[in-house]
mmCIF file of the N, C-alpha and C atoms, coordinates in Angstrom:
data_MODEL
# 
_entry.id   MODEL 
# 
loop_
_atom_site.group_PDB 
_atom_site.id 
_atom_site.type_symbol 
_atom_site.label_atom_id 
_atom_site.label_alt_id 
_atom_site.label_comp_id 
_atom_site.label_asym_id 
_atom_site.label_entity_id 
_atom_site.label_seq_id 
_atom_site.pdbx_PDB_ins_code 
_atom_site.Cartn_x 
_atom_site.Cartn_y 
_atom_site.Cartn_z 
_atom_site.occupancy 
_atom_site.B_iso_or_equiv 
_atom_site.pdbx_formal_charge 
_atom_site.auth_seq_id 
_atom_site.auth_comp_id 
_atom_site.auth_asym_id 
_atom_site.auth_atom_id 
_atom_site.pdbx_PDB_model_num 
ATOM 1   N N  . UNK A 1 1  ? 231.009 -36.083 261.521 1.00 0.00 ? 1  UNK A N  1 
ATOM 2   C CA . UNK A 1 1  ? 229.980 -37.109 261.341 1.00 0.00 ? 1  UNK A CA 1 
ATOM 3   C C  . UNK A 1 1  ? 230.618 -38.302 260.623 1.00 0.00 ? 1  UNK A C  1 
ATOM 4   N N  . UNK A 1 2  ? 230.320 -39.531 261.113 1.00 0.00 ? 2  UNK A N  1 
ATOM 5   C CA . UNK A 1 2  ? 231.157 -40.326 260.376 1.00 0.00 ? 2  UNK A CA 1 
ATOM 6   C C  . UNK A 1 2  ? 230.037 -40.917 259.109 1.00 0.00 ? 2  UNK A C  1 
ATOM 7   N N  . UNK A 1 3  ? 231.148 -41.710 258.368 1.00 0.00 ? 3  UNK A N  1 
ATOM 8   C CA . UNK A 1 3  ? 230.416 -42.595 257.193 1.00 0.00 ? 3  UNK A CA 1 
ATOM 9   C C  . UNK A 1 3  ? 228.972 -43.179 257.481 1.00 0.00 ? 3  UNK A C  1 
ATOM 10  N N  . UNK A 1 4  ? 228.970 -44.072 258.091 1.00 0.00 ? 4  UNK A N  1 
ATOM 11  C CA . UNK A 1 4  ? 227.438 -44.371 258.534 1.00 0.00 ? 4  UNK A CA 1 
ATOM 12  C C  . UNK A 1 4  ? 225.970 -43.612 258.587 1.00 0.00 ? 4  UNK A C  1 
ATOM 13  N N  . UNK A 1 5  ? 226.747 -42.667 259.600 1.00 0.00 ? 5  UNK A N  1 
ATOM 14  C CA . UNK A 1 5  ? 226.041 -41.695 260.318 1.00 0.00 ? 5  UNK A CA 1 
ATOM 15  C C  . UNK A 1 5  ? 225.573 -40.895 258.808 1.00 0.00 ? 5  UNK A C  1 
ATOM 16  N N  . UNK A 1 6  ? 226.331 -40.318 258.041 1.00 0.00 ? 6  UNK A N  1 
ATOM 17  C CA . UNK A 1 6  ? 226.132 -39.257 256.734 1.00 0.00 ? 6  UNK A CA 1 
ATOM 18  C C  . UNK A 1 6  ? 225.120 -40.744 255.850 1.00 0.00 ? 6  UNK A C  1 
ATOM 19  N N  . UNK A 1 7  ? 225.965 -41.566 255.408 1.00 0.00 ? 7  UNK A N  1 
ATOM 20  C CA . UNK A 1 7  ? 224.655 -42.651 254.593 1.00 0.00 ? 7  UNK A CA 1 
ATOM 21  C C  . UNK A 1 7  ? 223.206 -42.970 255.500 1.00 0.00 ? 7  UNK A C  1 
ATOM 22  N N  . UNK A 1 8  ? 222.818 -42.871 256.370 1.00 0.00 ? 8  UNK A N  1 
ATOM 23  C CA . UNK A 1 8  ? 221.722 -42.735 257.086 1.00 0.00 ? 8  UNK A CA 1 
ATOM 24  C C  . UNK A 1 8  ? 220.968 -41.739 256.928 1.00 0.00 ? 8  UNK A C  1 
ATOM 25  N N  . UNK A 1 9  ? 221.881 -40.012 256.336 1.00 0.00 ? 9  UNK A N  1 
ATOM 26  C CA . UNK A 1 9  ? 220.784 -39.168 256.122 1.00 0.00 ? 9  UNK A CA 1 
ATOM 27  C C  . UNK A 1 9  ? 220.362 -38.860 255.108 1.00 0.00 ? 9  UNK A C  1 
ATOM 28  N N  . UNK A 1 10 ? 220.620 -40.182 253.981 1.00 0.00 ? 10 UNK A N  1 
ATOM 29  C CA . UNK A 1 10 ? 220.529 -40.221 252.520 1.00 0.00 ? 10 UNK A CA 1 
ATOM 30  C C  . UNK A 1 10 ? 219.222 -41.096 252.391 1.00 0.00 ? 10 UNK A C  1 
ATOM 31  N N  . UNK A 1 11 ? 218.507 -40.287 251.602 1.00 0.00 ? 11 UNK A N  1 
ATOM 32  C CA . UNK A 1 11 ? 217.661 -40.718 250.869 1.00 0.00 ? 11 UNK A CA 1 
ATOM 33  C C  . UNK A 1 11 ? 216.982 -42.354 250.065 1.00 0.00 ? 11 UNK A C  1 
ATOM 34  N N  . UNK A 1 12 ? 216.370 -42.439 250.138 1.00 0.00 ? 12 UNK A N  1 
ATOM 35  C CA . UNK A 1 12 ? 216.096 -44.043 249.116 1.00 0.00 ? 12 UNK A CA 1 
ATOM 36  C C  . UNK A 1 12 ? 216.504 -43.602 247.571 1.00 0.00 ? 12 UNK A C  1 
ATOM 37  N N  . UNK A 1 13 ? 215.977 -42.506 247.385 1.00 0.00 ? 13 UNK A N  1 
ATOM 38  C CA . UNK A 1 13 ? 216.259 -42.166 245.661 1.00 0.00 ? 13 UNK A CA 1 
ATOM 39  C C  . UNK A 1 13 ? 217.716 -41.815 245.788 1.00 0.00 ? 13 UNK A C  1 
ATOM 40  N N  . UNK A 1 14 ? 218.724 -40.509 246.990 1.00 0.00 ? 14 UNK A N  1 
ATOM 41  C CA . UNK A 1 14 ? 219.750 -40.214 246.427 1.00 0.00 ? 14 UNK A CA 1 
ATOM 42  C C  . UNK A 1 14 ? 220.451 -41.884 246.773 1.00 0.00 ? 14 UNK A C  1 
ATOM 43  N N  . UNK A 1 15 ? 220.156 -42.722 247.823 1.00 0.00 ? 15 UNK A N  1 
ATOM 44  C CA . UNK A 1 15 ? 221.439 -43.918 248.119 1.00 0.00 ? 15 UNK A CA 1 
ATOM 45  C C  . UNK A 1 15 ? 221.410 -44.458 247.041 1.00 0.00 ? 15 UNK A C  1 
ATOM 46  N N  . UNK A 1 16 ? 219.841 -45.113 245.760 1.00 0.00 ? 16 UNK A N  1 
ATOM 47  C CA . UNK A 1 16 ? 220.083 -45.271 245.009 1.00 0.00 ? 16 UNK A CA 1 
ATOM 48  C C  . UNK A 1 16 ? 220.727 -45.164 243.816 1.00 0.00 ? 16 UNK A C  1 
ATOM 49  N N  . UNK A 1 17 ? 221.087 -43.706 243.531 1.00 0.00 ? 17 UNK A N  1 
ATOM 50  C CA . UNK A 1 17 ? 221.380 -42.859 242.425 1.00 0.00 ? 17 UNK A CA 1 
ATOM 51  C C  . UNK A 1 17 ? 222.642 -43.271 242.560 1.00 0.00 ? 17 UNK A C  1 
ATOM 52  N N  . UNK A 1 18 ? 223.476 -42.956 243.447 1.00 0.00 ? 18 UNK A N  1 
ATOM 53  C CA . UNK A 1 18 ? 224.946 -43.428 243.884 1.00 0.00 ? 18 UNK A CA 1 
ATOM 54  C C  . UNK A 1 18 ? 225.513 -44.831 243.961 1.00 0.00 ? 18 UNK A C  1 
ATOM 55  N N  . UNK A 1 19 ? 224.409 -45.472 244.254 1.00 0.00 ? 19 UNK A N  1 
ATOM 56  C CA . UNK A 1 19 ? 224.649 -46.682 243.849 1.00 0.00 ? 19 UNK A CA 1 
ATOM 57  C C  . UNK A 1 19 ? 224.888 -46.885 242.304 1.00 0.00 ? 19 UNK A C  1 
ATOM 58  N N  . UNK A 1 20 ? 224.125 -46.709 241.806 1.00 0.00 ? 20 UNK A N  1 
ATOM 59  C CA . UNK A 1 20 ? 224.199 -47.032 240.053 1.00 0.00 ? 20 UNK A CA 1 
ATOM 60  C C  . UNK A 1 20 ? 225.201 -46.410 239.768 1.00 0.00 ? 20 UNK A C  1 
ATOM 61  N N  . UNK A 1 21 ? 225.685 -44.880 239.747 1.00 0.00 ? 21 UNK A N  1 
ATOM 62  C CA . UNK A 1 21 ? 226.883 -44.765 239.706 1.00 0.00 ? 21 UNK A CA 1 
ATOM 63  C C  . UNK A 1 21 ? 228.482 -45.852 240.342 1.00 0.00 ? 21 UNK A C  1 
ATOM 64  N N  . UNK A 1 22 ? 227.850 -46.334 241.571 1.00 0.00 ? 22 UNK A N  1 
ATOM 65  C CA . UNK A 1 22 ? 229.229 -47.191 241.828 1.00 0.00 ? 22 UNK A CA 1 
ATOM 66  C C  . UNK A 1 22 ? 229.597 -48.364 241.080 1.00 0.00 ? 22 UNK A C  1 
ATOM 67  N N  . UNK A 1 23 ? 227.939 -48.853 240.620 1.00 0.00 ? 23 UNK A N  1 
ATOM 68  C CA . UNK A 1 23 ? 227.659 -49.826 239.486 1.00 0.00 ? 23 UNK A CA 1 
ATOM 69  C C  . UNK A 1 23 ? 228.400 -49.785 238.250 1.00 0.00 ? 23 UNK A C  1 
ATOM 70  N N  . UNK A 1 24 ? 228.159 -48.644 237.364 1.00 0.00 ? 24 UNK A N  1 
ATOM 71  C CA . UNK A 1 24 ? 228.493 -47.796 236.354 1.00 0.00 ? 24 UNK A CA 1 
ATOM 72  C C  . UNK A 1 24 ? 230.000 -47.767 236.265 1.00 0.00 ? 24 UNK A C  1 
ATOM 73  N N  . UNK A 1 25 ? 230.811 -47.410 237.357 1.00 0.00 ? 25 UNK A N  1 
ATOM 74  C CA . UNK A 1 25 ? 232.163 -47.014 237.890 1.00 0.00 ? 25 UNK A CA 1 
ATOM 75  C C  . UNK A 1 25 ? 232.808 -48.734 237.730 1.00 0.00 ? 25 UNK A C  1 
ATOM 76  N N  . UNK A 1 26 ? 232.215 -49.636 238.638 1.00 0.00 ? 26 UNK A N  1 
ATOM 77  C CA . UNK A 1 26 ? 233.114 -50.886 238.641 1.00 0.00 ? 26 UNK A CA 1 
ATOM 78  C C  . UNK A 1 26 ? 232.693 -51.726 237.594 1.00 0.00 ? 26 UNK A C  1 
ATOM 79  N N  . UNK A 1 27 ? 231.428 -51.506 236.339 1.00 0.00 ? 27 UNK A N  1 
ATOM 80  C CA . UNK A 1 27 ? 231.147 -52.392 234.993 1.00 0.00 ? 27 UNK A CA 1 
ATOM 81  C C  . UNK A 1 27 ? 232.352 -51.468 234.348 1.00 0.00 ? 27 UNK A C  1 
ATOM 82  N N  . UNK A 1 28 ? 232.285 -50.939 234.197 1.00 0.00 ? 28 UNK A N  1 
ATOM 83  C CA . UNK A 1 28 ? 233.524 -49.994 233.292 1.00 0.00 ? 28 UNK A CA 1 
ATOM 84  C C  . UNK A 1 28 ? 234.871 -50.342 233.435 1.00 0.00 ? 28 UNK A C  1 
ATOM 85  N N  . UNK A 1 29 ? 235.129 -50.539 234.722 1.00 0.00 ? 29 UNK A N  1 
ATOM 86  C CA . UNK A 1 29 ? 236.502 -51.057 234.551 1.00 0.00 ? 29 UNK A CA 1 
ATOM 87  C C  . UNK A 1 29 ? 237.960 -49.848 234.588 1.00 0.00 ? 29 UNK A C  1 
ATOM 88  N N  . UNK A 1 30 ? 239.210 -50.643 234.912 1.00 0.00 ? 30 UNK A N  1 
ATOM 89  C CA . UNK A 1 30 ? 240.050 -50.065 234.549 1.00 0.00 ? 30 UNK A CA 1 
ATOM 90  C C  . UNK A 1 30 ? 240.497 -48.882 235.592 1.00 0.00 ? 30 UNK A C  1 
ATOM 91  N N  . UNK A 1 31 ? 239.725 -49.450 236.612 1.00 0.00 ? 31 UNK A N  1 
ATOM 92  C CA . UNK A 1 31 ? 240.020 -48.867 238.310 1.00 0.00 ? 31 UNK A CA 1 
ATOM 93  C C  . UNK A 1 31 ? 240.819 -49.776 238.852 1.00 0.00 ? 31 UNK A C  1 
ATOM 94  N N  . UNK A 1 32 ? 242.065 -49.600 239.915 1.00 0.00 ? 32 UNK A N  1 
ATOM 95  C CA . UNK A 1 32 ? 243.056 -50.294 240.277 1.00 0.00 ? 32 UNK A CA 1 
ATOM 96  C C  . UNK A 1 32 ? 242.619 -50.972 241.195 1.00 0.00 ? 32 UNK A C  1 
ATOM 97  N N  . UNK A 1 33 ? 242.835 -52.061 241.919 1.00 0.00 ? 33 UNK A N  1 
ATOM 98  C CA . UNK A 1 33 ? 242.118 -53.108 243.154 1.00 0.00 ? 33 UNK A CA 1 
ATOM 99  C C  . UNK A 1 33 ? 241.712 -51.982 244.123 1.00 0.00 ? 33 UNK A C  1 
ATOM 100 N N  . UNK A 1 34 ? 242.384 -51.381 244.575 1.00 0.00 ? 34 UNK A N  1 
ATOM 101 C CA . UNK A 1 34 ? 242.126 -50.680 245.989 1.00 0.00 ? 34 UNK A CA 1 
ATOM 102 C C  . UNK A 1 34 ? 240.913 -49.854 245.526 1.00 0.00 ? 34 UNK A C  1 
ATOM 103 N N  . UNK A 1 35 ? 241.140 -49.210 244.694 1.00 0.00 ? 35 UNK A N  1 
ATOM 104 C CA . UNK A 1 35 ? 239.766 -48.042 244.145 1.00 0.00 ? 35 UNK A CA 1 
ATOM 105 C C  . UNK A 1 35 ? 238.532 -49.272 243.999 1.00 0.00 ? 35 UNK A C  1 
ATOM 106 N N  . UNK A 1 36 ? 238.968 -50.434 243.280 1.00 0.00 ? 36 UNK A N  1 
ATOM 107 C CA . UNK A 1 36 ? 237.289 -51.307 243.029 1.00 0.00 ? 36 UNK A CA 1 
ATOM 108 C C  . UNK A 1 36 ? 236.678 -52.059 244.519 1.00 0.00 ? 36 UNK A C  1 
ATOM 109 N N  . UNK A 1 37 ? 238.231 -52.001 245.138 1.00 0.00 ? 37 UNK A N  1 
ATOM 110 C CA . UNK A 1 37 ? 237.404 -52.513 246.429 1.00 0.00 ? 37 UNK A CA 1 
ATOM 111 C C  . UNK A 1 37 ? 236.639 -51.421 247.423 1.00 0.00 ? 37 UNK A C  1 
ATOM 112 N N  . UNK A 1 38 ? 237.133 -50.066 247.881 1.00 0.00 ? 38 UNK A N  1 
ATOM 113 C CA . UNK A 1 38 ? 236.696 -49.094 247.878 1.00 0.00 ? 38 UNK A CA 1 
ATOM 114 C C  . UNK A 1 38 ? 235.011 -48.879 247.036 1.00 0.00 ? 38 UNK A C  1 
ATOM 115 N N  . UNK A 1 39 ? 235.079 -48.965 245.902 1.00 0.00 ? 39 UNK A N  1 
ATOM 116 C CA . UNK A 1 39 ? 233.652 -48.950 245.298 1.00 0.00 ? 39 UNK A CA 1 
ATOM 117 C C  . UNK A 1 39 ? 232.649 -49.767 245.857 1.00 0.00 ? 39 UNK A C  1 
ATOM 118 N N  . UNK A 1 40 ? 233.305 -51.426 246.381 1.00 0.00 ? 40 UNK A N  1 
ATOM 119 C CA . UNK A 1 40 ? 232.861 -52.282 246.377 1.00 0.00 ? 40 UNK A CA 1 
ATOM 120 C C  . UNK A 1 40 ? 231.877 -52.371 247.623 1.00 0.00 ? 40 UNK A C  1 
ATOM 121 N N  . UNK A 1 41 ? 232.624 -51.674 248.227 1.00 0.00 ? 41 UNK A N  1 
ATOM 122 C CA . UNK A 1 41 ? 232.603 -51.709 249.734 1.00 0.00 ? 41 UNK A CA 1 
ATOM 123 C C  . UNK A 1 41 ? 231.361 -50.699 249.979 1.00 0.00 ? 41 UNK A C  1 
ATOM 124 N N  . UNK A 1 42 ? 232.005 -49.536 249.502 1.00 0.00 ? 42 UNK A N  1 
ATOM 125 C CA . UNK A 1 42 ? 230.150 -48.377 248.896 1.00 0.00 ? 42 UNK A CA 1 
ATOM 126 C C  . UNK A 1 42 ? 229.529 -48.980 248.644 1.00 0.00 ? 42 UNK A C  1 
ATOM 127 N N  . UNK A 1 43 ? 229.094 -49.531 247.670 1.00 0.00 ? 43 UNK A N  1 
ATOM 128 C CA . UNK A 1 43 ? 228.345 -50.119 247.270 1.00 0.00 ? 43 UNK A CA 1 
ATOM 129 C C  . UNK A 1 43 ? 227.534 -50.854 248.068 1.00 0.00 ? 43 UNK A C  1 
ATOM 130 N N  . UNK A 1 44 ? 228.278 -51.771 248.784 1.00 0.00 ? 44 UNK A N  1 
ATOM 131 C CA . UNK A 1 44 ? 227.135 -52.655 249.616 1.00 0.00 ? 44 UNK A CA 1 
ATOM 132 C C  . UNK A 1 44 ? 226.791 -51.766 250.830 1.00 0.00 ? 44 UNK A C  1 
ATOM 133 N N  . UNK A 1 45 ? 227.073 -50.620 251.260 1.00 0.00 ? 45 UNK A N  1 
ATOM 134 C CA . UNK A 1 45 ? 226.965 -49.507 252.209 1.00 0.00 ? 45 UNK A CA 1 
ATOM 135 C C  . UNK A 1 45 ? 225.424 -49.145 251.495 1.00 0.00 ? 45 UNK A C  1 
ATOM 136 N N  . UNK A 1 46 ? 225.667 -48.499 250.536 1.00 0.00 ? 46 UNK A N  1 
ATOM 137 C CA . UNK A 1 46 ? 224.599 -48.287 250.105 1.00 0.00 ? 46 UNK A CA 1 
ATOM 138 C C  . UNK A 1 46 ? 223.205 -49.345 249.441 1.00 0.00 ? 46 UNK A C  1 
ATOM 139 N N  . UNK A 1 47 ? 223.851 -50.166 249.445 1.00 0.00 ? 47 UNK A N  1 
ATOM 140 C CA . UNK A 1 47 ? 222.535 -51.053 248.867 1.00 0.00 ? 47 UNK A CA 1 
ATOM 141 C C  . UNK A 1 47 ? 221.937 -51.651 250.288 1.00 0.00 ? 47 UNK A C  1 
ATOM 142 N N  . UNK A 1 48 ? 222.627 -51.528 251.508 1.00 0.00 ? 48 UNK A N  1 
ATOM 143 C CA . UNK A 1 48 ? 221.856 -51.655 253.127 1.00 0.00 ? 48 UNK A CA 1 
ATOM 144 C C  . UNK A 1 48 ? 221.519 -50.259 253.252 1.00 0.00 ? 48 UNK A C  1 
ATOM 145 N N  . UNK A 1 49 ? 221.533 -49.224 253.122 1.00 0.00 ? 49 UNK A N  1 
ATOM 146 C CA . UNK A 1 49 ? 220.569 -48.212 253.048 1.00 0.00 ? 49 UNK A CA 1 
ATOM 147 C C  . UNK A 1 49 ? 219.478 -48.553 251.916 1.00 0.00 ? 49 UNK A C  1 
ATOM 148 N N  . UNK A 1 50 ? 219.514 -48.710 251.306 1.00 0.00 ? 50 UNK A N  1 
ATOM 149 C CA . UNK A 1 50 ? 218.176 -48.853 250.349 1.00 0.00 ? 50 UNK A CA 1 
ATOM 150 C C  . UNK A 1 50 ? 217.435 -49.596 250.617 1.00 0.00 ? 50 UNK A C  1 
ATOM 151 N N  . UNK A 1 51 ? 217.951 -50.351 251.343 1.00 0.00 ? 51 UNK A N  1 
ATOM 152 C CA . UNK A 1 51 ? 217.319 -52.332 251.368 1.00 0.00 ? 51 UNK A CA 1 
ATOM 153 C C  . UNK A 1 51 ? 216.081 -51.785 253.266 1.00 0.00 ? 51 UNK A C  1 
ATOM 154 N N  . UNK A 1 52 ? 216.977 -50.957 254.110 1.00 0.00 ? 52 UNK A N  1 
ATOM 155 C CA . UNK A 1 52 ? 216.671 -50.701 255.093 1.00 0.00 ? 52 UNK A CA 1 
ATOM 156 C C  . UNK A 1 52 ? 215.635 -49.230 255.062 1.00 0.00 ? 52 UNK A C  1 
ATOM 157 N N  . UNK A 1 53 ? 215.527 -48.761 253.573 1.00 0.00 ? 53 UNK A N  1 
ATOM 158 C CA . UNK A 1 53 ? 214.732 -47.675 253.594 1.00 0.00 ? 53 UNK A CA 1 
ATOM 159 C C  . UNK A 1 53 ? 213.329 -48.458 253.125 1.00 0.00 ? 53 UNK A C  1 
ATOM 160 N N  . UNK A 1 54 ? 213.561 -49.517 252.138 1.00 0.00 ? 54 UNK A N  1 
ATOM 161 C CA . UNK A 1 54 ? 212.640 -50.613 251.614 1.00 0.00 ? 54 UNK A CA 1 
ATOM 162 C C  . UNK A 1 54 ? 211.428 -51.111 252.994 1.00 0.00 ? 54 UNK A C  1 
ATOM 163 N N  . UNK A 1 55 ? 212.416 -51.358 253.529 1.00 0.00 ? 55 UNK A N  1 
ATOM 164 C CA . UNK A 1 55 ? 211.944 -52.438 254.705 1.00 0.00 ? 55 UNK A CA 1 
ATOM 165 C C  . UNK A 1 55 ? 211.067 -51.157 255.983 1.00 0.00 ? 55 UNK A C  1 
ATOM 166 N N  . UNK A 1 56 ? 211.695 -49.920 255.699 1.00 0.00 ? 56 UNK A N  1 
ATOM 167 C CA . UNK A 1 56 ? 210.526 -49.349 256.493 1.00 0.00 ? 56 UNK A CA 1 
ATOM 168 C C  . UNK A 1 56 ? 209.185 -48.913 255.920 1.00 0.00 ? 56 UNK A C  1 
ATOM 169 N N  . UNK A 1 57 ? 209.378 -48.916 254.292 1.00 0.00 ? 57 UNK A N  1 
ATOM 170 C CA . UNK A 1 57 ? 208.507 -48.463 253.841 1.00 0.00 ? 57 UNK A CA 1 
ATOM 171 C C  . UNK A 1 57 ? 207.150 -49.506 253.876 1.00 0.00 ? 57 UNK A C  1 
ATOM 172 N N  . UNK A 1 58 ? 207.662 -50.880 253.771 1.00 0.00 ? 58 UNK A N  1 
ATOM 173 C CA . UNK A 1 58 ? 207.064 -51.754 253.536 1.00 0.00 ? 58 UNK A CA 1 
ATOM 174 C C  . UNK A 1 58 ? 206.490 -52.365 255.358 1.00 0.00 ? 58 UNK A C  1 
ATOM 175 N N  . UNK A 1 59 ? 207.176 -52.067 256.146 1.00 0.00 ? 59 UNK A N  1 
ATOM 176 C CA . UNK A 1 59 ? 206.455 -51.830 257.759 1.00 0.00 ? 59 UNK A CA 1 
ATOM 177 C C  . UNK A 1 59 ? 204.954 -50.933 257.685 1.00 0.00 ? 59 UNK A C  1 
ATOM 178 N N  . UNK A 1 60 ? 205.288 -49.525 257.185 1.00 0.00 ? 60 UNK A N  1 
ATOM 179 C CA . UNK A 1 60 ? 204.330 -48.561 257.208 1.00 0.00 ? 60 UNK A CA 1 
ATOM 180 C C  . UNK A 1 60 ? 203.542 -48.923 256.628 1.00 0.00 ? 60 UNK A C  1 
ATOM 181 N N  . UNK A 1 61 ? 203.536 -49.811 254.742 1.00 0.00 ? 61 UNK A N  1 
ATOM 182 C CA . UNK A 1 61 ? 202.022 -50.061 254.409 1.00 0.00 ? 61 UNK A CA 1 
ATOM 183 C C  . UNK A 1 61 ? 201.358 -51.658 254.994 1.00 0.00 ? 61 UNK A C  1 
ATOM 184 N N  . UNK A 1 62 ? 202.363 -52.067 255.568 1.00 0.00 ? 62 UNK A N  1 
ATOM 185 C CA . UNK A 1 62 ? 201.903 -53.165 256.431 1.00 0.00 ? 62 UNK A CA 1 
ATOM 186 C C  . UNK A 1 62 ? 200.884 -52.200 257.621 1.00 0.00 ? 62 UNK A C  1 
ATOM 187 N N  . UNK A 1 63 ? 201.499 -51.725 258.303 1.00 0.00 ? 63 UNK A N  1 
ATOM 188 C CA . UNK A 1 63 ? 200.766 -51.253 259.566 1.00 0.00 ? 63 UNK A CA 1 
ATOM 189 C C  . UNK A 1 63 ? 199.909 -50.303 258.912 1.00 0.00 ? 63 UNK A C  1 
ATOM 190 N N  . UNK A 1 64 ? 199.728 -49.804 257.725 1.00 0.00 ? 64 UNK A N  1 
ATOM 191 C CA . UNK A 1 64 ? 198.432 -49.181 257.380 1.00 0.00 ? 64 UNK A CA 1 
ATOM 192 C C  . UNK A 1 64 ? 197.580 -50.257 257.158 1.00 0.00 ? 64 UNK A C  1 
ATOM 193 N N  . UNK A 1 65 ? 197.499 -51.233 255.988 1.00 0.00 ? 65 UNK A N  1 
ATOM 194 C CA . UNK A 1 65 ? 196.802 -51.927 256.153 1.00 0.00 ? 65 UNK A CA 1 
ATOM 195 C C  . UNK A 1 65 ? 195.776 -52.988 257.106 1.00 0.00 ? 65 UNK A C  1 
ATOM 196 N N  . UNK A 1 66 ? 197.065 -52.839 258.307 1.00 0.00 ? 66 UNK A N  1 
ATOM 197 C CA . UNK A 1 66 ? 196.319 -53.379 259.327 1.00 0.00 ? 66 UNK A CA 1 
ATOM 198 C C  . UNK A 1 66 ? 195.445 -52.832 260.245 1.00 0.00 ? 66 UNK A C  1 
ATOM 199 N N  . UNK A 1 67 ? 195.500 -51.266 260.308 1.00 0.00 ? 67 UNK A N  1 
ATOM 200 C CA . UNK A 1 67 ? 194.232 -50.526 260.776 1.00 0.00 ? 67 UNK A CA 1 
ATOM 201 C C  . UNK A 1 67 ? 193.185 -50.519 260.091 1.00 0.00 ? 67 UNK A C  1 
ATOM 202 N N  . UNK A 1 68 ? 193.644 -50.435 258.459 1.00 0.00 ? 68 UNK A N  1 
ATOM 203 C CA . UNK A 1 68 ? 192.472 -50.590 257.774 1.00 0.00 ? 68 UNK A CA 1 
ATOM 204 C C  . UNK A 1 68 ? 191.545 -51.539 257.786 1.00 0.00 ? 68 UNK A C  1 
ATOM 205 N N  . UNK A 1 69 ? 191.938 -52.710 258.156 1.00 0.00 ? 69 UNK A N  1 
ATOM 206 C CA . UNK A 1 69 ? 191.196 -54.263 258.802 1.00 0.00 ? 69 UNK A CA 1 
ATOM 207 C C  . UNK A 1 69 ? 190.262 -53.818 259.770 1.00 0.00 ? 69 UNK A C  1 
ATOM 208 N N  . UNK A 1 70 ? 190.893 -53.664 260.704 1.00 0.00 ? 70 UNK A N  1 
ATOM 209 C CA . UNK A 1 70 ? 190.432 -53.106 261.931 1.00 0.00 ? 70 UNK A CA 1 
ATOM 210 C C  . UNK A 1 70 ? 188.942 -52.856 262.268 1.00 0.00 ? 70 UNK A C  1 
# 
């Protein structure tokens, strides 16, 4: 299964959790370029999973609300 494919079957809470850790990891410091770019790169992997778990959630209470009109 590749990278993508495995961050797709992650969670809004776990992509988040890992995120703050990658957060945590590159405020700290004292990781060599390749490792912070590596983080860096997670990082925005995961903050488009979150952003794209956001955006369905926020579809669904859209389209609830709009039956509720109805």
């Amino acid at each position: 299964m590749t990278d993508e494919k495995q961050d797709e079957q992650l969670s809004y809470e776990q992509a988040r959790a890992e995120l703050a850790q990658v957060v945590e990891r590159l405020e700290a410091g004292g990781t060599a370029l390749e490792e912070s770019l590596a983080l860096w790169e997670r990082g925005e992997r995961l903050a488009a999973v979150c952003q794209r778990r956001l955006d369905g959630a926020r579809a669904r209470i859209d389209a609830a609300r709009q039956r509720a009109e109805e």
